[in-house]
C-alpha positions in Angstrom: 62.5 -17.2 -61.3 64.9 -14.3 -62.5 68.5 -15.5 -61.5 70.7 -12.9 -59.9 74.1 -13.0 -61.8 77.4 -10.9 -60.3 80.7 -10.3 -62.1 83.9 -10.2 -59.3 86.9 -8.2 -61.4 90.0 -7.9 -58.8 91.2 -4.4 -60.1 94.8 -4.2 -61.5 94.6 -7.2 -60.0 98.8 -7.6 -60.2 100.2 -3.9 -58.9 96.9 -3.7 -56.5 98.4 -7.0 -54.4 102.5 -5.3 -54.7 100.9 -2.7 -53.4 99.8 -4.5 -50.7 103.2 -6.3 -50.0 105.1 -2.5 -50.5 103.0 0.2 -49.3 105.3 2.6 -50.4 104.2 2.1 -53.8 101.1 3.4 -52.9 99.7 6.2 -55.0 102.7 6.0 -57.4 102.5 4.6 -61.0 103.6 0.8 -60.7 104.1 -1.5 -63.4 104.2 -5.4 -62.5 107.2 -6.0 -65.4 109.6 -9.1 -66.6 112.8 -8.7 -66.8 114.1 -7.0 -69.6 117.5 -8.7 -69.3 115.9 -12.2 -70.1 113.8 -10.5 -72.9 110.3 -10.3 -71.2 110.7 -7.1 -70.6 106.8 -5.7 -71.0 104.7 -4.4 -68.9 102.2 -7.2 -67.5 100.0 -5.2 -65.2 99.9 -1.6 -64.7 98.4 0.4 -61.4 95.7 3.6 -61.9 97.9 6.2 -62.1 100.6 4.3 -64.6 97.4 4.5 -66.5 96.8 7.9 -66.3 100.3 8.2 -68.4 98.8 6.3 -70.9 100.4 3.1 -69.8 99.5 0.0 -71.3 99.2 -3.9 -70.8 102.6 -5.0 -73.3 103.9 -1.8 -73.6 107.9 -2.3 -73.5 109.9 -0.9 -70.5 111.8 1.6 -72.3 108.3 2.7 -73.7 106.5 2.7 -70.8 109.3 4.6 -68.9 109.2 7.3 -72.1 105.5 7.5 -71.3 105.8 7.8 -67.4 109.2 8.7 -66.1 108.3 8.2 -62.7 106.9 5.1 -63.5 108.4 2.0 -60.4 108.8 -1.5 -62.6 108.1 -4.4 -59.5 108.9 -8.4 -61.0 105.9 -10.7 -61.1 105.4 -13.1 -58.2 102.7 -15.3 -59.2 102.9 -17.5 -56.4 101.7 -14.6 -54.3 98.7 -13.7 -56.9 97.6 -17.0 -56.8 97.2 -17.3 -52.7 95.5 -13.6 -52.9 93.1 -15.3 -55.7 92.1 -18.0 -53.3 92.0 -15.8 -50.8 89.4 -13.5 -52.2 87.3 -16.7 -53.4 86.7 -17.8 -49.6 85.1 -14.7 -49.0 83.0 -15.2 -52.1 82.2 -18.7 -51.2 80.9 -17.2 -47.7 77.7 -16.2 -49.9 77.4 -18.7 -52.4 78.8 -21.8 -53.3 78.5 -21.1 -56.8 81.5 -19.4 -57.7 83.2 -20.4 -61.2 86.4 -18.3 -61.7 87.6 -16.8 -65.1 91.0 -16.2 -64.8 93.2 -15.6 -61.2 91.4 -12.1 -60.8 87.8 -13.2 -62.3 84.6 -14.9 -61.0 80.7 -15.0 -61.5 78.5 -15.9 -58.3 75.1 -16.6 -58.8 73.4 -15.8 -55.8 70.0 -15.8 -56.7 69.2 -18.2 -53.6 71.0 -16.1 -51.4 69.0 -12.8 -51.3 66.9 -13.7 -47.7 70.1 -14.3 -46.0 72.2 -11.6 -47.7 70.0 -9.0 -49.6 69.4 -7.7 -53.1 72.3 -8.4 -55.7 73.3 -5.1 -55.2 73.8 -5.2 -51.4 75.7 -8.4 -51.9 78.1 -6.6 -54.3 78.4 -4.1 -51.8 79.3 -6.2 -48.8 81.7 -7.8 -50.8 83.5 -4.8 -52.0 83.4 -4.1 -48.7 85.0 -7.4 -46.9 87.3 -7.2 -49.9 88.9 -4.2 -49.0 89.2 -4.3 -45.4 90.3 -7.8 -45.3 92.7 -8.4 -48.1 93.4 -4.2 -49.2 92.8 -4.7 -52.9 89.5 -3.8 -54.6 87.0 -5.3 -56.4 84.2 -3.6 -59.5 81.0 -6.3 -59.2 78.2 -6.1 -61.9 75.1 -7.5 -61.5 72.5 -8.8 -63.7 70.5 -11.3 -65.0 72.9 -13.4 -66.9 76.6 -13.9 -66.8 76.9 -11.9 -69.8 75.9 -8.9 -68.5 77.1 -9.7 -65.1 80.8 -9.4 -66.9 79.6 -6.3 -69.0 78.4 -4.4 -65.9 81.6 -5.2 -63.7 83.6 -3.4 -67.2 81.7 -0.6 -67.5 83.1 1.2 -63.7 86.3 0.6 -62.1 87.7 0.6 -59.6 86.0 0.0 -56.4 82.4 0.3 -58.5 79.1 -1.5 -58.5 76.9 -1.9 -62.0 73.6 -3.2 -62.2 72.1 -4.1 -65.5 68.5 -4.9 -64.4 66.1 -7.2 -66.8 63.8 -4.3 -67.0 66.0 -1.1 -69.0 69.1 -3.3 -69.8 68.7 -1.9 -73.3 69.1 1.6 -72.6 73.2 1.0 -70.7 73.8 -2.0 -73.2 72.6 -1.4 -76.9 75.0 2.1 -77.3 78.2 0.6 -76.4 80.8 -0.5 -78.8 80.4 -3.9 -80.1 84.2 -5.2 -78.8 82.4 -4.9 -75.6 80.5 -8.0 -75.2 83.0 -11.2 -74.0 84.6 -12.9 -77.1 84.7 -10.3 -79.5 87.9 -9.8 -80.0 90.0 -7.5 -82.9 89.2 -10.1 -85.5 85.3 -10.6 -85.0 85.2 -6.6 -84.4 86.8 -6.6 -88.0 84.4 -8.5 -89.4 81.3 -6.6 -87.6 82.8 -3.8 -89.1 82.5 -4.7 -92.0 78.9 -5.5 -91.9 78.4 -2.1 -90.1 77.9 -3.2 -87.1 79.9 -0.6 -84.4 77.2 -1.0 -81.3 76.0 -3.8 -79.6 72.1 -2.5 -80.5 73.5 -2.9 -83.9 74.2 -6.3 -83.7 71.2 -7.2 -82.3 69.0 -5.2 -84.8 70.7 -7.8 -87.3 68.6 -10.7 -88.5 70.6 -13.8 -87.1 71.0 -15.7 -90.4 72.9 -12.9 -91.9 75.0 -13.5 -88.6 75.7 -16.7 -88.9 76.6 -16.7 -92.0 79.6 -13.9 -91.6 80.2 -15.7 -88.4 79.1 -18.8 -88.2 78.2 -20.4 -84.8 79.8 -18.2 -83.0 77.9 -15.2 -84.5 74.5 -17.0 -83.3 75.9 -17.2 -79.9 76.9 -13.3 -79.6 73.6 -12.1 -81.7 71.7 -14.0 -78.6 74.1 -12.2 -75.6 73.5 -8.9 -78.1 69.9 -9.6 -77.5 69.9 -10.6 -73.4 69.7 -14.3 -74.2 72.4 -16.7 -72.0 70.8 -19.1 -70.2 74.8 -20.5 -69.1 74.7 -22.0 -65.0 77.3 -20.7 -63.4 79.2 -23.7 -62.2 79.7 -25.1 -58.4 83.0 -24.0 -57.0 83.6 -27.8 -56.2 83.5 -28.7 -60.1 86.5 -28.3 -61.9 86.1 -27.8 -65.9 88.0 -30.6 -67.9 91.0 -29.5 -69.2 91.4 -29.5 -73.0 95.5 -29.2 -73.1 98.6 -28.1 -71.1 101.0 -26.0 -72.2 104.2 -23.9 -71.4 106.2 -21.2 -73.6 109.1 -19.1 -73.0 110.8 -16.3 -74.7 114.9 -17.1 -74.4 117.3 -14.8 -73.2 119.0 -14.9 -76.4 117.8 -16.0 -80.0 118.2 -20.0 -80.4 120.7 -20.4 -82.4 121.7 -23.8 -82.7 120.4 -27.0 -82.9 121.6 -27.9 -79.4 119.9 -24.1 -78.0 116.7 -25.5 -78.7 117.0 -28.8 -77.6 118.0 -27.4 -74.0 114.9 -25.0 -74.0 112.6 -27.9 -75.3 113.8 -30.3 -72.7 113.2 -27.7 -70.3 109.7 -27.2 -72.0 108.7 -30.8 -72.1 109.7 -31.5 -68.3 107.3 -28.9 -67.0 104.7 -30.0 -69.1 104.7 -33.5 -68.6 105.0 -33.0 -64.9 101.8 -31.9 -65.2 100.4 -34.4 -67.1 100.9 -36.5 -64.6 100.0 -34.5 -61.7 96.5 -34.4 -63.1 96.6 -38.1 -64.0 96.8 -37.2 -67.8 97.8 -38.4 -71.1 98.7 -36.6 -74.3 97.9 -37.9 -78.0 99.2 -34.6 -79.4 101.8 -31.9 -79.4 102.2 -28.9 -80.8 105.2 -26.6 -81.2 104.8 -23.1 -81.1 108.2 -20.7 -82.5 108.4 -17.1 -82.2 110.9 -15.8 -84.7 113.2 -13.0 -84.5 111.0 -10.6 -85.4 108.1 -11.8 -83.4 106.3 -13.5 -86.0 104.6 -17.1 -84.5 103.4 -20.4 -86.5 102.2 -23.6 -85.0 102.5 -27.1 -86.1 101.7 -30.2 -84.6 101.9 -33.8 -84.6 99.6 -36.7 -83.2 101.8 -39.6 -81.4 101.1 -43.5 -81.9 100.3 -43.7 -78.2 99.2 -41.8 -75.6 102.1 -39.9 -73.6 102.8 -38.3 -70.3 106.6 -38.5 -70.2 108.7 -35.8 -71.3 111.0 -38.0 -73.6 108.3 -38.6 -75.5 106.8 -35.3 -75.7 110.4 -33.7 -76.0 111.3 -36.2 -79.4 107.5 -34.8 -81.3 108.8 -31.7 -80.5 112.2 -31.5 -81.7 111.5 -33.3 -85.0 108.2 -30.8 -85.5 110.9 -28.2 -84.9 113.9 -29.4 -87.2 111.0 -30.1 -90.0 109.3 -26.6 -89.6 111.9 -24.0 -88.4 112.2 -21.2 -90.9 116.1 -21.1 -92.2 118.4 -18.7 -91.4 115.7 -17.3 -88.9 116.8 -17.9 -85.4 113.4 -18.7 -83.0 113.1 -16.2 -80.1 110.8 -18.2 -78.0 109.3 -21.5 -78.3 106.2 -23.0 -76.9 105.1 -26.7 -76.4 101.5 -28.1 -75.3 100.4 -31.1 -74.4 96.6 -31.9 -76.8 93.9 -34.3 -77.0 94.4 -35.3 -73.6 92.5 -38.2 -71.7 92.6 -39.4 -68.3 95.3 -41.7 -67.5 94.8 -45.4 -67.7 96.1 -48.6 -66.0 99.1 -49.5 -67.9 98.5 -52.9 -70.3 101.1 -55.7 -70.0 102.8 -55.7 -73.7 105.5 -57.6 -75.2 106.2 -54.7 -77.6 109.4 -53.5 -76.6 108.8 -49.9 -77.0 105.6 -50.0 -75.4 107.6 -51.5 -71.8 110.5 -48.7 -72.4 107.6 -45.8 -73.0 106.8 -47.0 -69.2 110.0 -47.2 -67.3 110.4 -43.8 -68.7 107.4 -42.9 -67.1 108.2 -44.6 -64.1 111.8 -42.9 -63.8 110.3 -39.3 -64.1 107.8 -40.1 -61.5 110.4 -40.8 -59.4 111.9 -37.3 -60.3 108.6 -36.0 -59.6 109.3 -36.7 -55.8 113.0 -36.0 -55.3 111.9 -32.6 -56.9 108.7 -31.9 -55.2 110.9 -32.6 -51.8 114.0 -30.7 -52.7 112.9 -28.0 -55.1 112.8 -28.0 -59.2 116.2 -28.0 -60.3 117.4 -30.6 -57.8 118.0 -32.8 -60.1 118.3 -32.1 -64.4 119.6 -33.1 -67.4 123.2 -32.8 -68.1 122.9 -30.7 -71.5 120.9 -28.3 -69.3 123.7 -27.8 -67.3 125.8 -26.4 -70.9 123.7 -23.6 -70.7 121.8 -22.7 -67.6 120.1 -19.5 -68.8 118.1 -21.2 -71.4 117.3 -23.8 -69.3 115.9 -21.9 -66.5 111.7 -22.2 -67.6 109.9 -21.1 -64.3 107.6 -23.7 -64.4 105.1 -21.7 -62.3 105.5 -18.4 -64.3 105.0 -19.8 -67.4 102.8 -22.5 -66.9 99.4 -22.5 -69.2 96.4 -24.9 -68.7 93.8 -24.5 -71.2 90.1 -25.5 -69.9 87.4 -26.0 -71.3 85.4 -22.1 -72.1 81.7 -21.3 -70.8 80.5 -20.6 -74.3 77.1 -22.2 -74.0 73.3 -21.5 -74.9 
C-alpha cells in the first residue's frame, strides 16, 4: 500500500506567532532579534516582507537595519513558541496519531490510514492549513508525498500558506531539476563535495552509480543517492514515543569577552547548573563532557573529556569543564561564548552502597542539588545561587530556557 506522507512547516514560524501577540506588526517587516546589548544581537527569525529587503536568518542588527530601515526588531519569547508548537500539534493529532516533530515549527504526519475519514492527502493538507489559520492565526506550507523525504521537499518548494504534492507517478519531473542542497542533510559541506564531483541537481545525483557515492561520501552518500532516487522507507514515529536523547547541552555568548579565570568559572557554573538540571529531570547520567569556546573573533573548537563515573550533578560536570578549559583555552585570546554538553548519556540508575569515599560525596552532591531542584522549581531559577555568581550577575544570567539544547537521536534511516 502506497503511504501518504505530509510535511507541516509553521511559516516564519517566530515573527508569524509576535504577530499574533502584536497585531500592529502586521504587514510590517519584523525581525524576532537578541539583544544586542548582551552580544546576541542577530536576527533569529525574520517576517515576509523583512525578507523582501533581503533580510536574513543571522544577519546583525546594524546590518539588517542598513538593509531595511523600517525594519521592527521584537526579543525572543520561546516560552510562547513552545505553547503555539503544542498547540498546532493537537490539531495535527486530530487526524493522525502519527505525528513526529522536527524542530518547534516542523512535523511529518502519515496519514495514509486516515483518507476514509478525512480524504486525499491533499484535502488533509488543506483542512489543516485551514484549522491552522482560523484557530491559532499563523500559517502553515504542507507537502505531500510518498515518503518523508519528499513530504519535507514538497512543503520547501511553496511558502507561505501553500500546498505541494509530489505524487509516486511524475515525482521525477518537480524533483530531479532542483539544486542538490535541496534534499534534507546536505548541507554547505556535502554540497562542496557534490560539486566537486559535478553534481549541481538532484537528477544528477541520482544518475551517479552509488559506489562512486559512497566512496566520496561514505554512508551517508548511499543514504542521499537512495532519497535522490525516491527510496526512504523511514515510519514516521507515534506522537506518544519520544526519540532517546543522545546529549544535553547549553551555550551562551557573554556580554563581554571572558577575561579572567574567575569570568569563566561564573559562566560555567552557570552552564553546568542548567545542564545538569536536566539531567536529572529526565532521569539521566553523563559519562562525557565537552566544552565548546567561541573566541574573540568567532572562531569555535571543541574538546572533551570522559569522567570515571557517571554524572548528573553540576559539581562534577562544572570541575571536567573548567580543567578542559584551563588545558585548552588559546592564550592571550579571551573566549566570547562558551558551551558545555552533557554526552554518552544513560538512564539513571539506583545508587550502589560504596565505601569509596568519593563515590558517597558524588551522591550527597546529587542529593543537595535535588533539593535545589525544588526550592527553584517553586520559587523561580535564581532563588537560590552560588555566591561567585553573585560577583558578576550579567555573566551569570544563562536563560536556561533560551539557551537550552537537547540533542535526539536523527531520523536518518533506510
Amino acid at each position: 500500500m502506497e503511504r501518504t506522507i505530509l510535511h507541516a512547516d509553521l511559516n516564519n514560524f517566530y515573527a508569524s506567532v509576535e504577530c499574533v501577540y502584536r497585531p500592529q506588526l502586521r504587514g510590517k517587516p519584523v525581525a524576532v532579534a537578541g539583544d544586542a546589548q548582551l552580544r546576541h544581537g542577530i536576527v533569529l527569525a525574520k517576517s515576509y516582507e523583512a525578507r523582501a529587503c533581503d533580510v536574513q536568518t543571522g544577519d546583525p542588527l546594524w546590518l539588517a537595519r542598513q538593509k531595511c530601515p523600517e525594519i521592527v526588531f521584537v526579543p525572543p519569547d520561546y516560552g510562547r513558541y513552545l505553547h503555539y508548537s503544542q498547540l498546532v500539534r493537537q490539531i495535527y493529532l486530530d487526524y493522525t496519531d502519527l505525528v513526529e516533530p522536527y524542530g518547534l515549527d516542523e512535523c511529518w504526519l502519515d496519514v495514509t490510514g486516515s483518507a476514509r475519514l478525512f480524504g486525499r492527502g491533499s484535502q488533509i493538507a488543506a483542512q489543516l492549513r485551514q484549522r491552522v489559520k482560523k484557530e491559532l492565526g499563523v500559517t502553515i506550507s504542507v507537502g505531500v508525498s510518498f515518503n518523508r523525504v519528499f513530504a519535507k521537499l514538497g512543503s520547501d518548494l511553496k511558502k507561505p500558506d501553500a500546498t505541494t504534492v509530489l505524487p509516486p507517478n511524475c515525482w521525477r519531473e518537480r524533483v530531479w531539476p532542483l539544486p542538490v542542497q535541496d534534499l534534507i542533510y546536505v548541507g554547505h559541506a556535502t554540497e562542496s563535495k557534490l560539486a566537486r564531483m559535478g553534481i549541481h541537481t538532484i537528477g544528477q545525483l541520482a544518475a551517479q552509480p552509488p559506489a562512486l557515492v559512497q566512496q566520496k561520501l561514505g554512508k551517508v552518500g548511499v543514504l542521499l543517492w537512495g532519497w535522490a532516487n525516491g527510496c526512504d522507507r523511514s515510519q514516521v514515529r507515534p506522537a506518544h514515543i519520544s526519540l532517546p536523547v543522545k546529549s544535553i547541552g547549553n551555550s551562551t555568548t557573554a556580554p563581554r569577552d571572558l577575561v579572567t579565570d574567575r569570568d569563566a568559572r561564573i559562566t560555567l557554573y552557570a552552564l553546568c547548573d542548567s545542564v545538569a538540571a536536566r539531567l536529572r529531570a529526565q532521569h539521566l547520567t553523563a559519562r562525557t563532557v565537552q566544552l565548546t569556546i567561541r573566541d574573540c573573533d568567532l572562531w569555535s573548537y571543541q574538546r572533551q573529556t570522559t569522567l570515571k563515573e557517571p554524572c548528573q550533578d553540576s559539581q562534577t560536570l562544572f570541575d571536567a569543564a573548567h580543567r578542559l578549559f584551563c588545558r585548552h583555552r588559546l592564550p592571550g585570546r579571551p573566549a566570547r561564548g562558551l558551551g558545555v554538553k552533557a554526552c554518552n548519556l544513560a538512564l539513571q540508575t539506583p545508587p550502589q552502597l560504596s565505601l569509596y569515599g568519593e563515590i558517597q560525596r558524588a551522591q550527597r552532591q546529587t542529593d543537595l542539588e535535588r533539593a535545589l531542584d525544588g526550592i527553584r522549581a517553586k520559587y523561580g531559577n535564581f532563588a537560590v545561587r552560588r555566591g561567585i555568581m553573585l560577583t558578576d550577575p550579567a555573566l551569570a544570567a544563562v536563560d536556561p530556557q533560551r539557551d537550552h539544547i537537547i540533542y535526539p537521536v536523527g531520523f536518518l534511516g533506510g
